[in-house]
Residue frames as a rotation matrix with the C-alpha (Angstrom) as fourth column:
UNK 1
0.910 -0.059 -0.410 233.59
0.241 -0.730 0.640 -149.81
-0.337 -0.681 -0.650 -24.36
UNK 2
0.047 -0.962 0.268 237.19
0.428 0.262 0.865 -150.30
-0.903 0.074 0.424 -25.51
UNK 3
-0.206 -0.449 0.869 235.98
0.939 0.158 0.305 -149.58
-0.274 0.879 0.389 -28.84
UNK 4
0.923 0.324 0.205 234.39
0.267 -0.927 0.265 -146.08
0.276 -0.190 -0.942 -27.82
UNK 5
0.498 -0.833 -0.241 237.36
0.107 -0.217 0.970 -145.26
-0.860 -0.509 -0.019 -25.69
UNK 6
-0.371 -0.790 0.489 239.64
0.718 0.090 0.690 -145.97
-0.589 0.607 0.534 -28.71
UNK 7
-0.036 0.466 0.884 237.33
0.797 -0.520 0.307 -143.65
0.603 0.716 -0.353 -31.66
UNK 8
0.819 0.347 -0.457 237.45
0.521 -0.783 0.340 -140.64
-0.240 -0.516 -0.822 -28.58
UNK 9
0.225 -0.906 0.359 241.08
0.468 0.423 0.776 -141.05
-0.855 -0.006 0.519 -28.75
UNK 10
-0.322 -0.520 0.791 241.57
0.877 0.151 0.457 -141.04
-0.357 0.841 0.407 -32.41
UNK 11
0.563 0.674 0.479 239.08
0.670 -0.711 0.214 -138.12
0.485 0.200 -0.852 -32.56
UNK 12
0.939 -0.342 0.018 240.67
-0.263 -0.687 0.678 -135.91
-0.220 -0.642 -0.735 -30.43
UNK 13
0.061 -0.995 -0.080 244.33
0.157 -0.069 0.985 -136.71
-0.986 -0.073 0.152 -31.22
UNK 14
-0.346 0.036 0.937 243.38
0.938 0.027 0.346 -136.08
-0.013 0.999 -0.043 -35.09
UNK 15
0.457 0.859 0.231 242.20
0.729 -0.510 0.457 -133.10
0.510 -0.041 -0.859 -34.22
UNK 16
0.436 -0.655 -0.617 244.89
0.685 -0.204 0.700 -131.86
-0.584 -0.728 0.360 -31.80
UNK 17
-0.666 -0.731 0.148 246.55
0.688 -0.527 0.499 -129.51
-0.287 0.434 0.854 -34.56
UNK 18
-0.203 0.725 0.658 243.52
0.816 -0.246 0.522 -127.56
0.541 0.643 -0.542 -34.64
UNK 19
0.774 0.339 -0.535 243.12
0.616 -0.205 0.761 -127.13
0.148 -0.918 -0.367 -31.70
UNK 20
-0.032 -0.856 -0.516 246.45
0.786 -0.340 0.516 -125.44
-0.617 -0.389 0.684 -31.21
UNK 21
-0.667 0.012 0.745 246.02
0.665 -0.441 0.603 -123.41
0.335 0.898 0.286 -34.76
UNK 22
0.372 0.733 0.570 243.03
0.556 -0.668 0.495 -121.74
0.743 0.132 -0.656 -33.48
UNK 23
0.308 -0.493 -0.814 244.98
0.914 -0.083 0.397 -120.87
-0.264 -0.866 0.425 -30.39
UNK 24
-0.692 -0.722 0.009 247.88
0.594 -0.562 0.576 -118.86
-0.411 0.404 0.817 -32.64
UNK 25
-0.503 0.338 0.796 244.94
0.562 -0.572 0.598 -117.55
0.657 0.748 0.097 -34.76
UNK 26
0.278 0.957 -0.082 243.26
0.783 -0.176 0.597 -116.42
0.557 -0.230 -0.798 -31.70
UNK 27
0.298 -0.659 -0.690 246.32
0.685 -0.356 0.636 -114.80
-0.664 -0.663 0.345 -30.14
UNK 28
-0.715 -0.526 0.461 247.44
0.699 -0.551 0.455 -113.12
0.014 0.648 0.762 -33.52
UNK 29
0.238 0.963 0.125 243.58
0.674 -0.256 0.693 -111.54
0.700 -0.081 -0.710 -33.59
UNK 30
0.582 0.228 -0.781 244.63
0.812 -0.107 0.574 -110.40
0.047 -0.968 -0.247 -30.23
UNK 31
-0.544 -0.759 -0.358 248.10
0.413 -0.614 0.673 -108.76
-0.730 0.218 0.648 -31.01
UNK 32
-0.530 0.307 0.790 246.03
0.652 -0.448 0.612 -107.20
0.542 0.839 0.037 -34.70
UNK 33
0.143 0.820 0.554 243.49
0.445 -0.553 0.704 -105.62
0.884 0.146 -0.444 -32.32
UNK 34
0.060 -0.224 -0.973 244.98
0.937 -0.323 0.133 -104.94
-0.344 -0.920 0.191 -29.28
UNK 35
0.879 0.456 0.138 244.76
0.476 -0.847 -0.238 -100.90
0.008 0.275 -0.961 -28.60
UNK 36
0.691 -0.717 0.089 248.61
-0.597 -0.636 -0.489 -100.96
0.407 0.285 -0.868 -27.89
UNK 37
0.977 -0.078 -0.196 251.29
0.156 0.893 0.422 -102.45
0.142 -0.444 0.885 -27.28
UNK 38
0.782 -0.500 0.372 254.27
-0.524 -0.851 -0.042 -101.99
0.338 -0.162 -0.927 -25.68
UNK 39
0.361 -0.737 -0.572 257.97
0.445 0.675 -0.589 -103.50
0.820 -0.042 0.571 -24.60
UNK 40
0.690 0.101 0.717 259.23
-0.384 -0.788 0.481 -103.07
0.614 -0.607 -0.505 -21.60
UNK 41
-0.198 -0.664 -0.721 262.38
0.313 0.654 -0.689 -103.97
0.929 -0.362 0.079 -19.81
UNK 42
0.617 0.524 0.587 261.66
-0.612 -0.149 0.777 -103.97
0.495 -0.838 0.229 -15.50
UNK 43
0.091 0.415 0.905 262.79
-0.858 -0.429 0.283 -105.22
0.506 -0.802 0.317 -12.36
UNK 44
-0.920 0.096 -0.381 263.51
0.123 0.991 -0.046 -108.75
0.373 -0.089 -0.924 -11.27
UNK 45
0.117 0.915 0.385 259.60
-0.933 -0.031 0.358 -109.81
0.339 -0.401 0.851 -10.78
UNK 46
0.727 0.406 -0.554 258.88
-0.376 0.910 0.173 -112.98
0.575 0.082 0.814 -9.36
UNK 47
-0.621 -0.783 -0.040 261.34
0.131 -0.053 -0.990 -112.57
0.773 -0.620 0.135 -6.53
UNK 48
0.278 0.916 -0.291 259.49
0.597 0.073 0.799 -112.93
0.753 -0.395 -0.526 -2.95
UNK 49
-0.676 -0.736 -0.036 259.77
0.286 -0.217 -0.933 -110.48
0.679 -0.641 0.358 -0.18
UNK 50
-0.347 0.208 -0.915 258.48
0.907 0.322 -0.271 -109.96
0.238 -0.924 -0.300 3.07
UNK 51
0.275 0.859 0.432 255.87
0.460 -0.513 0.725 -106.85
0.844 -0.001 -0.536 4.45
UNK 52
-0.526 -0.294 0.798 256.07
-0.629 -0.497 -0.598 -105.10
0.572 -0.817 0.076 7.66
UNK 53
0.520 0.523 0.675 253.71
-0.840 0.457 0.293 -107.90
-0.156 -0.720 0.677 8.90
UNK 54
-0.340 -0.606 0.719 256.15
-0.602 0.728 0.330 -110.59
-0.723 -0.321 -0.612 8.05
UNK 55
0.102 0.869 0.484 254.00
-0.235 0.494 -0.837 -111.57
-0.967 -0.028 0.254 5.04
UNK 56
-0.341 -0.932 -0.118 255.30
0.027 -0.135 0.990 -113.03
-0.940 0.335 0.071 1.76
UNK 57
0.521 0.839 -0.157 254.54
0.154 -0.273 -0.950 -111.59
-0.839 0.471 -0.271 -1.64
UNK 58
-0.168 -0.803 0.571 255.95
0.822 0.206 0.531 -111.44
-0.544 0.559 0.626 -4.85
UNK 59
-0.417 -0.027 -0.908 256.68
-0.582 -0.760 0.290 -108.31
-0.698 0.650 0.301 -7.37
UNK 60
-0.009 0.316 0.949 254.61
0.619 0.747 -0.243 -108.99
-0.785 0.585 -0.202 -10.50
UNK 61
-0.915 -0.092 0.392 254.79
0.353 -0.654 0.669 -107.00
0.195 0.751 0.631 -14.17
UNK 62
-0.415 0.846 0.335 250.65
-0.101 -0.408 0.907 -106.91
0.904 0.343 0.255 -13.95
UNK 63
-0.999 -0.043 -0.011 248.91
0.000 0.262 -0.965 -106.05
0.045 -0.964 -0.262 -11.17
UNK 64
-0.022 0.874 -0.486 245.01
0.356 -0.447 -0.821 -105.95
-0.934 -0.191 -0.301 -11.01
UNK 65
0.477 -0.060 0.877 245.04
0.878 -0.015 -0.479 -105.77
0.041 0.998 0.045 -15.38
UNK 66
0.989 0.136 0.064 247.22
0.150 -0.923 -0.354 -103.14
0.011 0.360 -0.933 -14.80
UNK 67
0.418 -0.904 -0.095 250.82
-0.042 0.085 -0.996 -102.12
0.908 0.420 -0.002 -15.63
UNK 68
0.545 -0.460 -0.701 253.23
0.832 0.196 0.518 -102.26
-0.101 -0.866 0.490 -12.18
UNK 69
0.730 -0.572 0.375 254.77
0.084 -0.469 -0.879 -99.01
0.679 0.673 -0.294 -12.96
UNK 70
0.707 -0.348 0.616 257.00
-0.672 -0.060 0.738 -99.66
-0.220 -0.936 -0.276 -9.53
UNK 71
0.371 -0.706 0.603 259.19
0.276 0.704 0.655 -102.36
-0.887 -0.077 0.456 -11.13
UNK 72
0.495 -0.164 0.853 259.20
0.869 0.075 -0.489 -100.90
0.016 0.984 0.179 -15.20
UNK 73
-0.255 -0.894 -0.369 262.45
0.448 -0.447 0.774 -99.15
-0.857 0.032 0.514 -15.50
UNK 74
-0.873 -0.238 -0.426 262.01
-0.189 -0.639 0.745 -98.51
-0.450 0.731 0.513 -19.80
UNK 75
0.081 0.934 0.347 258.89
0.399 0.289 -0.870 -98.56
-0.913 0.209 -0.349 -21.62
UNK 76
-0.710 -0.026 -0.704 258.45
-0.526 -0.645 0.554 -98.36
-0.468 0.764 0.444 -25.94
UNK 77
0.469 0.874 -0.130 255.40
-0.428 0.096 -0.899 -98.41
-0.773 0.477 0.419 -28.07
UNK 78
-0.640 -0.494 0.589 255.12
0.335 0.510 0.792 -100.35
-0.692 0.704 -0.162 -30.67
UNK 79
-0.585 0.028 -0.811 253.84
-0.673 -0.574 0.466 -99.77
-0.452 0.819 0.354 -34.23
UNK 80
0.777 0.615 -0.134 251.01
-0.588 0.634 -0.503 -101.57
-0.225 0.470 0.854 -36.34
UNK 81
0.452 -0.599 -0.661 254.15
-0.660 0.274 -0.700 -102.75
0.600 0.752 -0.272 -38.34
UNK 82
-0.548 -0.733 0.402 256.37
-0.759 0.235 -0.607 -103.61
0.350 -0.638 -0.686 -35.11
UNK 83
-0.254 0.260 0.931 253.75
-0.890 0.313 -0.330 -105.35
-0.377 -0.913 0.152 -33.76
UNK 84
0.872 0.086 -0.482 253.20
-0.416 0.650 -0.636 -107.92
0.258 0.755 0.602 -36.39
UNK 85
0.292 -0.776 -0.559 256.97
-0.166 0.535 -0.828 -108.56
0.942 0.335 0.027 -36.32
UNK 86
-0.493 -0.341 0.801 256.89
-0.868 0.252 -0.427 -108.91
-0.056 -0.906 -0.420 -32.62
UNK 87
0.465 0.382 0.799 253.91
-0.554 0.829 -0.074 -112.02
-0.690 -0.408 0.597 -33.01
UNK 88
0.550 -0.593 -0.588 256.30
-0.519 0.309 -0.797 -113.20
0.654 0.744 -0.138 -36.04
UNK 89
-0.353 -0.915 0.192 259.03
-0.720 0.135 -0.681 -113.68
0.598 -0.379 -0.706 -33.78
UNK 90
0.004 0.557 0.831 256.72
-0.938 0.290 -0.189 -115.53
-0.346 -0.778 0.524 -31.07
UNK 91
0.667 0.648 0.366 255.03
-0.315 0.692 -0.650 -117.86
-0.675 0.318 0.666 -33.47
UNK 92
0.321 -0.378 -0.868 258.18
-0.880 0.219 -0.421 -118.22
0.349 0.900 -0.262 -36.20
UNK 93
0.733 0.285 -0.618 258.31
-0.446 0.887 -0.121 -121.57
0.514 0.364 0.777 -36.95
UNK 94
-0.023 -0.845 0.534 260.95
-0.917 0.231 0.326 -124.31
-0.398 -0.482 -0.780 -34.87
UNK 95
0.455 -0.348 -0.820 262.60
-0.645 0.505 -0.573 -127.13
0.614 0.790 0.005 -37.05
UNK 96
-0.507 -0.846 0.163 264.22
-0.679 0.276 -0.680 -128.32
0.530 -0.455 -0.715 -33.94
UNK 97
0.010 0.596 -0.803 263.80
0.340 0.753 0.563 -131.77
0.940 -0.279 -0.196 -32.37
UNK 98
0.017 -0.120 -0.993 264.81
0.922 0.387 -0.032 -130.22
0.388 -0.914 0.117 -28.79
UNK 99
0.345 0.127 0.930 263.41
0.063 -0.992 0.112 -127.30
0.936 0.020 -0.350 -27.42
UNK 100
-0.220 -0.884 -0.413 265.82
0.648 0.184 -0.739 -126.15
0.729 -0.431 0.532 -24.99
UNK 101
0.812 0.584 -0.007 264.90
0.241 -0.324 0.915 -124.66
0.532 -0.745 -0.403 -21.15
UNK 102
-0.555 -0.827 0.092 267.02
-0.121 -0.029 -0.992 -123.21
0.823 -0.562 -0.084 -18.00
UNK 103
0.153 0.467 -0.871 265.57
0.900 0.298 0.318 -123.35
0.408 -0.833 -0.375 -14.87
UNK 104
-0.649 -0.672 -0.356 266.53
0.759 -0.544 -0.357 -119.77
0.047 -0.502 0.864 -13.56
UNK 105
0.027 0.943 0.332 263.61
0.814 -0.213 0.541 -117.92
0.581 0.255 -0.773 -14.64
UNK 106
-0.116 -0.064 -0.991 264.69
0.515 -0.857 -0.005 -114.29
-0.850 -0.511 0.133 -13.21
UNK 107
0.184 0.415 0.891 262.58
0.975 -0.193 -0.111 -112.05
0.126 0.889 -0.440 -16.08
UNK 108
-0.294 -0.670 -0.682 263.69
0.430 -0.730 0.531 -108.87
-0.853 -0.137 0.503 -16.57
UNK 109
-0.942 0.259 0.213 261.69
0.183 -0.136 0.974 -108.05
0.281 0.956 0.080 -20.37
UNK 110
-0.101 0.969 0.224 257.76
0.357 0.245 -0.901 -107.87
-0.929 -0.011 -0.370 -20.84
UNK 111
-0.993 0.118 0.027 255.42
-0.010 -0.299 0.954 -107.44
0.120 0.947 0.298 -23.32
UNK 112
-0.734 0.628 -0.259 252.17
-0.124 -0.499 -0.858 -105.14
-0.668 -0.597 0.444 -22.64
UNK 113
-0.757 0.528 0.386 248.91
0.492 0.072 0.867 -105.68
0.430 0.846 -0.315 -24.67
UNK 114
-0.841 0.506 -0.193 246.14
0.030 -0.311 -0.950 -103.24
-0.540 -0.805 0.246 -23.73
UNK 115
-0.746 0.653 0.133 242.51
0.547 0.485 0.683 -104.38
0.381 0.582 -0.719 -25.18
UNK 116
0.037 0.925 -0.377 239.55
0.351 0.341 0.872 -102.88
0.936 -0.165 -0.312 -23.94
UNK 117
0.537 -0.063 0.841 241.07
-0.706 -0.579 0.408 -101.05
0.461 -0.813 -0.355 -20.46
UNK 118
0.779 -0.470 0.415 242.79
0.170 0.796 0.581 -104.57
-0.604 -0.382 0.700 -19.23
UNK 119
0.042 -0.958 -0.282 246.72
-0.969 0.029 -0.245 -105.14
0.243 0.284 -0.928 -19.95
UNK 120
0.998 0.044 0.048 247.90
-0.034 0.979 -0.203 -108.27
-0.056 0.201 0.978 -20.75
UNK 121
0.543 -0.839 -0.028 251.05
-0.800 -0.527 0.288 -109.46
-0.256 -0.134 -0.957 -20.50
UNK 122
0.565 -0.777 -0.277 254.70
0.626 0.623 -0.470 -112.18
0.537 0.093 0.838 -21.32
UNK 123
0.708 -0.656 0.263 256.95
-0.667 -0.498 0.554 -111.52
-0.232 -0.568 -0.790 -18.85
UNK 124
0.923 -0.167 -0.347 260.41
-0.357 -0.035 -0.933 -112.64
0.143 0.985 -0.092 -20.21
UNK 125
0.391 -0.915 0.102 263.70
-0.235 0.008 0.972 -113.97
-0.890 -0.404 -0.212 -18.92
UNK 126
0.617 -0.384 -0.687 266.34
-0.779 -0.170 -0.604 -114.15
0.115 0.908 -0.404 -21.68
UNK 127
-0.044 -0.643 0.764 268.63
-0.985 0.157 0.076 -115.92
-0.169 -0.749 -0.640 -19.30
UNK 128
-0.764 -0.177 0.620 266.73
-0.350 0.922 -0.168 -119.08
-0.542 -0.346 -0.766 -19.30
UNK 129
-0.971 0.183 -0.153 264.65
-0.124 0.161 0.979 -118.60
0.204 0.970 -0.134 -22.49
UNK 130
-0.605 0.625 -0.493 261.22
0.796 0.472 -0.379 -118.75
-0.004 -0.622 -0.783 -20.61
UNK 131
-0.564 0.570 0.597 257.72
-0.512 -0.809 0.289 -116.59
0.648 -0.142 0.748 -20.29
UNK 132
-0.513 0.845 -0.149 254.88
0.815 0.425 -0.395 -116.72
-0.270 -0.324 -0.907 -18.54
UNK 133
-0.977 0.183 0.107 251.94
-0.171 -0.979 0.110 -114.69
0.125 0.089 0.988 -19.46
UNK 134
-0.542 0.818 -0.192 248.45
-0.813 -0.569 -0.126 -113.44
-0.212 0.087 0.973 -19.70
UNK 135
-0.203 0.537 0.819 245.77
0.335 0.824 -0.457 -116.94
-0.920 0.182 -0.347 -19.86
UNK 136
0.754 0.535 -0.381 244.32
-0.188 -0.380 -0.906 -114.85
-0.629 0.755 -0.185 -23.12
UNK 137
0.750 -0.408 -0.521 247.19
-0.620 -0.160 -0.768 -114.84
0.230 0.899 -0.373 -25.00
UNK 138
0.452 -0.344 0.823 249.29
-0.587 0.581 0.565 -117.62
-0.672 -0.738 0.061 -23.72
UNK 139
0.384 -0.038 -0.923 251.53
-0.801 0.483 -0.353 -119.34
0.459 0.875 0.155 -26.43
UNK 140
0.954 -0.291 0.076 253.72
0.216 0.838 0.501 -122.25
-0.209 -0.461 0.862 -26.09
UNK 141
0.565 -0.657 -0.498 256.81
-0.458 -0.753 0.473 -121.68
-0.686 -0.039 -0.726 -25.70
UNK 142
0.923 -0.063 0.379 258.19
0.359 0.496 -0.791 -123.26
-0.138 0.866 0.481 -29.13
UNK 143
0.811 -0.490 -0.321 261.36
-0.576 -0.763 -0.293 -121.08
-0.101 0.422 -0.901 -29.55
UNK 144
0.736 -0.667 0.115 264.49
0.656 0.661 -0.365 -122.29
0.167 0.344 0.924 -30.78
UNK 145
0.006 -0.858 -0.513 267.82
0.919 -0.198 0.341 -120.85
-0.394 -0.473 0.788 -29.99
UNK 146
-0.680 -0.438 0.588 267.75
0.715 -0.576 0.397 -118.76
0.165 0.691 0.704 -33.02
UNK 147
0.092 0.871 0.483 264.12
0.632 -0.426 0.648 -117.93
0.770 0.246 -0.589 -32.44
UNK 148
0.498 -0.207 -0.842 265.54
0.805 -0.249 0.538 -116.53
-0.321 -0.946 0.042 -28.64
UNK 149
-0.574 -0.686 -0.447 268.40
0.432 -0.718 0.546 -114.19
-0.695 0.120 0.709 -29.81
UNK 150
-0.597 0.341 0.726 266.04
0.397 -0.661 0.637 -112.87
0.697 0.668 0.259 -33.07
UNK 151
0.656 0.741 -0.140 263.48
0.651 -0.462 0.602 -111.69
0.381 -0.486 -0.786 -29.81
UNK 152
0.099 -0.594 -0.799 266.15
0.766 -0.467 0.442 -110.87
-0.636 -0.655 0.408 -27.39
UNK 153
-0.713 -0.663 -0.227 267.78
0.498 -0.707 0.503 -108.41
-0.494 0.245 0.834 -30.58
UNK 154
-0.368 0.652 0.663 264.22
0.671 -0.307 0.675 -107.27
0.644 0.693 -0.325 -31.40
UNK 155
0.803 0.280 -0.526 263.69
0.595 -0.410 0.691 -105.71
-0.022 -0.868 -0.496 -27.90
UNK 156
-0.026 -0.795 -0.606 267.49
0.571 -0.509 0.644 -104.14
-0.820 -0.330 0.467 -27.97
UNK 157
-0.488 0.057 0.871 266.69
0.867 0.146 0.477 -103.01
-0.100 0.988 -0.121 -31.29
UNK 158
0.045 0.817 0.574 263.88
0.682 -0.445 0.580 -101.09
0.730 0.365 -0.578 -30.08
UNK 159
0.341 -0.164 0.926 265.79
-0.237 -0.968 -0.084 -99.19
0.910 -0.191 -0.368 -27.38
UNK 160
0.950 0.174 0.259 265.72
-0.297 0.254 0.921 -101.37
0.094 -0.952 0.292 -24.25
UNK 161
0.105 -0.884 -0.456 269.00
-0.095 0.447 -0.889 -101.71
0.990 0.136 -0.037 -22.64
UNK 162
-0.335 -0.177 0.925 268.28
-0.938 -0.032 -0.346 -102.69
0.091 -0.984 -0.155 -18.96
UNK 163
0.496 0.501 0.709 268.65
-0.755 0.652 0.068 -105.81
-0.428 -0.569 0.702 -18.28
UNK 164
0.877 -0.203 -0.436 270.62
-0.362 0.318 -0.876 -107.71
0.317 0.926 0.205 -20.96
C-alpha cells in the first residue's frame, strides 16, 4: 500500500508542471480567441451594502456573464496586438523567491473577455497587487513587483485614469 501511495505521489508531483502549462496555454487560447476585450477602470466592487429590506449584497464587475455597467466609470478596447501584450504582462515570467501580497483588496481596474455572448473577467486592485477572476481563465497570481507596475502602466497607458 505504502508503495502505491508513494508511485501516485511521484506521478502526480512529476507531472505538476504540466498541469499548470496547459492551464497558461489554455488561458492564452482564450485571450487569442476571445471576441473582445476590454480594460476597464470602475467602482470600488466588493464592498457590501445593505437593500431596502435590510439585505446584504455586494457590487460585482460581472453580473449574470455580463458587464455591471453601474460601477464602470472608463471602458477601452483592446487590439489583436494589445491583447497579446496584455496576457504577456499576466504570464511574464517571476525570478523572485517571494511573491509579495497586501491584504486590502479594494479593486478598482478589470479586464473584460467576451467569448461566445458570456464576459469574463480579473478584477484588479493595484493597491494590494491582487485579482480575482473568471474560473475559465483564472491564473495564478505569479507577479513580481516589476511585473505589478509594467500592468498598472499598461492600463494608464491605455487611457484609464480613475482610480490610480
Amino acid at each position: 500500500m505504502k508503495r502505491i501511495i508513494i508511485l501516485v505521489l511521484s506521478i502526480f508531483l512529476t507531472n505538476a508542471p504540466l498541469f499548470a502549462q496547459t492551464t497558461k496555454k489554455s488561458v492564452k487560447q482564450f485571450f487569442s480567441t476571445a471576441d473582445s476585450v476590454i480594460l476597464v477602470s470602475h467602482l470600488l466592487t466588493e464592498q457590501a451594502y445593505l437593500d431596502s429590506n435590510n439585505q446584504m449584497h455586494f457590487s460585482k464587475l460581472v453580473v449574470n456573464n455580463n458587464p455591471n455597467y453601474a460601477v464602470i466609470k472608463e471602458v477601452i478596447y483592446l487590439s489583436k496586438l494589445k491583447v497579446d501584450t496584455l496576457y504577456a504582462l499576466l504570464t511574464q515570467a517571476n525570478n523572485d523567491l517571494i511573491i509579495e501580497e497586501l491584504a486590502c483588496f479594494s479593486p478598482h481596474h478589470g479586464i473584460l473577455l467576451f467569448k461566445d455572448g458570456i464576459c469574463y473577467y480579473y478584477d484588479i486592485c493595484f493597491h494590494c497587487r491582487n485579482y480575482i477572476a473568471s474560473k475559465e481563465i483564472a491564473l495564478a497570481n505569479e507577479l513580481n513587483n516589476i511585473g505589478w507596475n509594467k500592468l498598472q502602466s499598461f492600463f494608464k497607458q491605455q487611457g484609464l485614469k480613475y482610480g490610480f
